[in-house]
N, C-alpha and C positions, 0 to 999 in steps of 0.2 A: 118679658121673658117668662115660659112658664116651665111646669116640671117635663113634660112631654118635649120641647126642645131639649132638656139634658138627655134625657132618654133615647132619643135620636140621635141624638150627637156621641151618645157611648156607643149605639149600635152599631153607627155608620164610622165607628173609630176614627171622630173627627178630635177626641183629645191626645194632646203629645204632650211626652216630657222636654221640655229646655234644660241646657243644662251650664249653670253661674260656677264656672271655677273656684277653686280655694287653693291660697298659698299655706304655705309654710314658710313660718317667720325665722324658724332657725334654719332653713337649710336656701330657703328660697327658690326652693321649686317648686311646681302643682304638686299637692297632696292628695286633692279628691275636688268633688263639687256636690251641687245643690242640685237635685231633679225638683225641676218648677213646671205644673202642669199649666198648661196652655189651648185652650180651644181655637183650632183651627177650621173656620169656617170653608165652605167649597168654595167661594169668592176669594179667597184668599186672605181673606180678614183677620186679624190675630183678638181672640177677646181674652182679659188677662180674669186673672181670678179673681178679681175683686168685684168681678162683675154678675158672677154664676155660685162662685161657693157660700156667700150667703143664703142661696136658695137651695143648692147640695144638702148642709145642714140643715137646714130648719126644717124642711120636709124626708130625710133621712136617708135621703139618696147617696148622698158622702158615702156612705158604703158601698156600695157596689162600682161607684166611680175607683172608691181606692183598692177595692178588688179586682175589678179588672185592670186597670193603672200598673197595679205591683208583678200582675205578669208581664206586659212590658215593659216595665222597668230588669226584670231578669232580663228579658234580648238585650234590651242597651246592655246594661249591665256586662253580658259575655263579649259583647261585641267591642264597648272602653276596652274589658281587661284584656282582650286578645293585642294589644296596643300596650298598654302600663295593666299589669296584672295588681299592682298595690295601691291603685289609689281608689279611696275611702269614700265612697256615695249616697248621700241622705235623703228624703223623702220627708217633703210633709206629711205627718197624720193627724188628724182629729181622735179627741178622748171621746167619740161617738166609733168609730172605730174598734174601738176596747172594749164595748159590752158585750161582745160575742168572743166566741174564741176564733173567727174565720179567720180575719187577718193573722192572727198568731201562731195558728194553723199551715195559712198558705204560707207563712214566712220560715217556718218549721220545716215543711214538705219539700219549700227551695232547698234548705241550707241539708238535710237529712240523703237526699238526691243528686248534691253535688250540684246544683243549678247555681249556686254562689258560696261563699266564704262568708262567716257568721264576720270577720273581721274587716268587713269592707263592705259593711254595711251599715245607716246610722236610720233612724227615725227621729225626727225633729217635732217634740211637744210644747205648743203654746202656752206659758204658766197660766193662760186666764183660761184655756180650755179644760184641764185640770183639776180647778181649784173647786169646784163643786163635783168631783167624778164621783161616782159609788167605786165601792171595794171590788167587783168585777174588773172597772177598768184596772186599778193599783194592781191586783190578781194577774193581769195579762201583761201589765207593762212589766212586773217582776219577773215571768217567765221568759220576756225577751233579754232582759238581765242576765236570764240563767246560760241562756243561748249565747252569750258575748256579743248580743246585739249591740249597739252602743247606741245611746239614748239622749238629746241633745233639748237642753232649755231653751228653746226661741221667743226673741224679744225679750232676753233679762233687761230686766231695767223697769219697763212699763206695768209689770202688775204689781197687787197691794203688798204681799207679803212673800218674796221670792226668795228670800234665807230662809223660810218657814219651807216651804215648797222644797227647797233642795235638802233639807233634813228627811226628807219623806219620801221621797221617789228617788230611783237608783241612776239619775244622773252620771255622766261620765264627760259631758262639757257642755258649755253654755254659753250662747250665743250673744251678744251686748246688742238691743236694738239699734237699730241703723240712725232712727231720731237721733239716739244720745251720741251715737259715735260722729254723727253729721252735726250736731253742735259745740263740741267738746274745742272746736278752734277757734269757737270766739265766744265760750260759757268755760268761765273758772270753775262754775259747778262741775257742771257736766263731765270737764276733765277731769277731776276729784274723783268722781264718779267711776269713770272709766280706768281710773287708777287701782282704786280702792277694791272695786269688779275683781280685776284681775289679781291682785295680791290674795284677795280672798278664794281666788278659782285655784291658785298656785298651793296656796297651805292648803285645802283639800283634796288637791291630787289630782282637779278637772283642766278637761284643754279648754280654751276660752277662745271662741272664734268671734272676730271682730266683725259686722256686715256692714254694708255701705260705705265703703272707703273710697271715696270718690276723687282724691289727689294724692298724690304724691308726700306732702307736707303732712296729710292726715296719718299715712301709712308708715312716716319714720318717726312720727308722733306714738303710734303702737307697738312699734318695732323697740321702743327706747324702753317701754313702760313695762317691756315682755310679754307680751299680746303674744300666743302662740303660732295663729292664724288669721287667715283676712279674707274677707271676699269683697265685692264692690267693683263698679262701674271703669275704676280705674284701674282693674284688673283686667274685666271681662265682666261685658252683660251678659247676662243669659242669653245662649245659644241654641239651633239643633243640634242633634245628637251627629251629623256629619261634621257640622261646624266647628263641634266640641271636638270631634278623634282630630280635624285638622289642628287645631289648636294644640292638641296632646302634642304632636309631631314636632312640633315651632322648638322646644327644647327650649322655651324661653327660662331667664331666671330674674329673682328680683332680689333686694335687699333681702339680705340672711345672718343674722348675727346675734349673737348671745349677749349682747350690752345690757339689755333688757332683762335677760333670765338671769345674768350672772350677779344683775343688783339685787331680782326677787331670792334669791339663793342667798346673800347675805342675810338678807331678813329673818329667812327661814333659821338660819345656823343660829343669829343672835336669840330669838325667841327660843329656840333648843337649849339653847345654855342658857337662858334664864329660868326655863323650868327647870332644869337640872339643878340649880344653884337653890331656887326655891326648895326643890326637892331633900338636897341635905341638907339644908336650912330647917325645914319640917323634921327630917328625922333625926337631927341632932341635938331638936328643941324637946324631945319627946322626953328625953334620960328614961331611957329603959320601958316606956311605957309602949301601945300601940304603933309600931314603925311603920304601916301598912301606909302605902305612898296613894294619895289620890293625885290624878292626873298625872301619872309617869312618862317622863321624855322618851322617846322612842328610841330602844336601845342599839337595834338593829340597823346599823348604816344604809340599809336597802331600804326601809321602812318610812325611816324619817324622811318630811318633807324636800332634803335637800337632798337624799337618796334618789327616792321618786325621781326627780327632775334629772337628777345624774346617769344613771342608768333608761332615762327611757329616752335620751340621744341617741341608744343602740351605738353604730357602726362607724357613723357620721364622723365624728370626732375622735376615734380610738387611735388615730397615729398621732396627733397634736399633743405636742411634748409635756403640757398641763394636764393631761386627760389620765395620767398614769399619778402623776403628782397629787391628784387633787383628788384620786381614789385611795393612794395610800396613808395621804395626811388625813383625810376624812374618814377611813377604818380606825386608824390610830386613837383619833378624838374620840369615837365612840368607845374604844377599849377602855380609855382614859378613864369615861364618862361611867362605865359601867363598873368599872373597879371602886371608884373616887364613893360610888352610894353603897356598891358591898363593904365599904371600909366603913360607912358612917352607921350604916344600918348591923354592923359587928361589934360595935362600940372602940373604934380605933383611937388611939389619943389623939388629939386638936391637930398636935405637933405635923402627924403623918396625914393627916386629910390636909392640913393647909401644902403640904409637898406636894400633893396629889392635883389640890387648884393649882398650883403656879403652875405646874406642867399641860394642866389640862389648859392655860391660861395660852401659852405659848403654842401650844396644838394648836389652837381656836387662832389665836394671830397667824398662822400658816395657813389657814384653810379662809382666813379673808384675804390675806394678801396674795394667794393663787386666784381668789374670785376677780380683787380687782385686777390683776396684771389681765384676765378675759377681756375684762372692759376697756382695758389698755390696746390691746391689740386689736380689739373691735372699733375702735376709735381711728387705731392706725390704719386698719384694712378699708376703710370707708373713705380713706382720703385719696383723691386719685393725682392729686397734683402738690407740690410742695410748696408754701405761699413763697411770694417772694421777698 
């Protein structure tokens, strides 16, 4: 294979996008998919990318294939959303891509034009393609940032320093490489791994998409653990773009249930109230000196990690009889929370701040025991038969 066959084969619009489904783990319907490009020979022969995009890059052609590419990916694009106008479409890119402003440009002129929704769009960046970029690329991956492009970690897991990486670029979720999710059912690491992944995606606010989920057993495996998302084989291979709108159509659903997020949401409330407790603990150890709180618990119910999660349900859950409960017992703890450090931080006597914990004590056991009765009822709605 040389350069001059890609050359031909972008003239002769011999590359397409395919396009691999994504669930959503809490509602259990398609959410969006993966545009996977695909060289389609005039014989009919499929050559997948693992076969051409090493020589894409390294002679620098990757650009102009993602240049041209991203204008069809807009016709797909209008042509899905005229079907499901909300579901959410990613694209590989190369940090070769980034040294210029073209791509960010054409992705601008789309979204500026009304040729798509800055919100139903994702670009997918490899950590290892990244991790040597110049400040041009970081420059233009911020700009898409600015745009509410949403920007995705692919293959967390496999490079060196990928919490170093998500400190640094404007991430908004992150993908678990398909290796580690495909061993995690018979590697206690690996499960660990894919545990710890997602705890850590959840206290930062990112969606975490699971890929390669290739059974059933893996899928309720991520489902439990509160994996947001899934893609994989045992969903849907990558498809065409006809394939894919029949598929849209099928109205299929899958496991969908919050067992999973309802256990990361404990997490999140217990680490809240332990900073908090730290917190008047620091400013009550002060006596009168410097009160100024490092690392303050997030005062704002919407803010804090278990906000986050609560509110970006949207609509979903808003009639289900906990969803009012678990909004006004969890405003209440924050009231709680915020009062309990302006007491300690005013120099309130012992007497009245320990009133302040018991209360704040009893909050906090109301907003676990509405998390778990979720878990409870996600348990029950999963059971289809009553043993005997």
């Amino acid at each position: 294979m040389h350069l001059k066959d890609l050359k031909e084969a972008l003239e002769n619009k011999e590359f397409a996008y395919y396009y691999q489904p994504k669930v959503s783990m809490i509602t259990g319907k398609l959410c969006g998919a993966e545009a996977l490009l695909r060289w389609q020979k005039p014989d009919g022969r499929i050559i997948p990318p693992s076969e051409f995009i090493p020589l894409a890059e390294s002679s620098g052609f990757i650009n102009e294939i993602t240049l041209v590419m991203f204008q069809q990916l807009i016709i797909d694009m209008s042509i899905i959303h005229d079907v499901v106008d909300t579901l959410v479409i990613s694209f590989n890119a190369s940090a070769k891509d980034f040294r210029n402003n073209r791509l960010t440009e054409a992705i601008r002129h789309a979204i500026t034009n009304k040729l798509l929704t800055s919100d139903t769009l994702e670009v997918e960046l490899t950590e290892t393609a990244i991790l040597d970029s110049d400040e041009e690329v970081k420059h233009q991956i911020n700009l898409l940032h600015e745009m509410g492009i949403g920007l995705a970690m692919d293959d967390f897991g496999t490079g060196y320093s990928s919490i170093d990486t998500l400190s640094k670029w404007p991430f908004s979720s992150i993908k678990i490489d398909q290796g580690v999710i495909g061993r995690m059912g018979h590697s206690e690491k690996d499960f660990i791994i894919v545990q710890s992944s997602i705890s850590m995606a959840h206290e930062l606010g990112l969606d975490i998409v699971a890929e390669g989920i290739e059974t059933e057993d893996c899928y309720q495996h991520l489902l439990g653990s509160g994996c947001t998302k899934g893609q994989g084989y045992w969903i849907s291979r990558p498809v065409p773009l006809d394939e894919f709108i029949d598929f849209t159509k099928l109205g299929k659903n899958w496991s969908g249930e919050l067992i999973g997020l309802a256990y990361q949401a404990q997490l999140d409330h217990i680490k809240w109230r332990k900073a908090l407790i730290d917190g008047l603990y620091y400013i009550s150890s002060r006596k009168g000196g410097n009160t100024q709180l490092r690392g303050t618990p997030e005062l704002d119910p919407r803010k804090c990690s278990l906000g986050k999660w609560f509110y970006s349900l949207g609509e979903t859950f808003t009639k289900e009889e906990w969803y009012g409960q678990l909004e006004e017992s969890h405003t209440l703890l924050h009231h709680t929370g915020a009062n309990l450090l302006e007491s300690a931080g005013r120099g309130r006597p012992k007497k009245e701040l320990i009133q302040q914990m018991r209360k704040l004590t009893e909050q906090s056991i109301r907003v676990i025991g509405i998390l778990q009765e979720i878990e409870n009822r996600s348990v029950e709605n999963s059971r289809t038969t009553d043993p005997e």
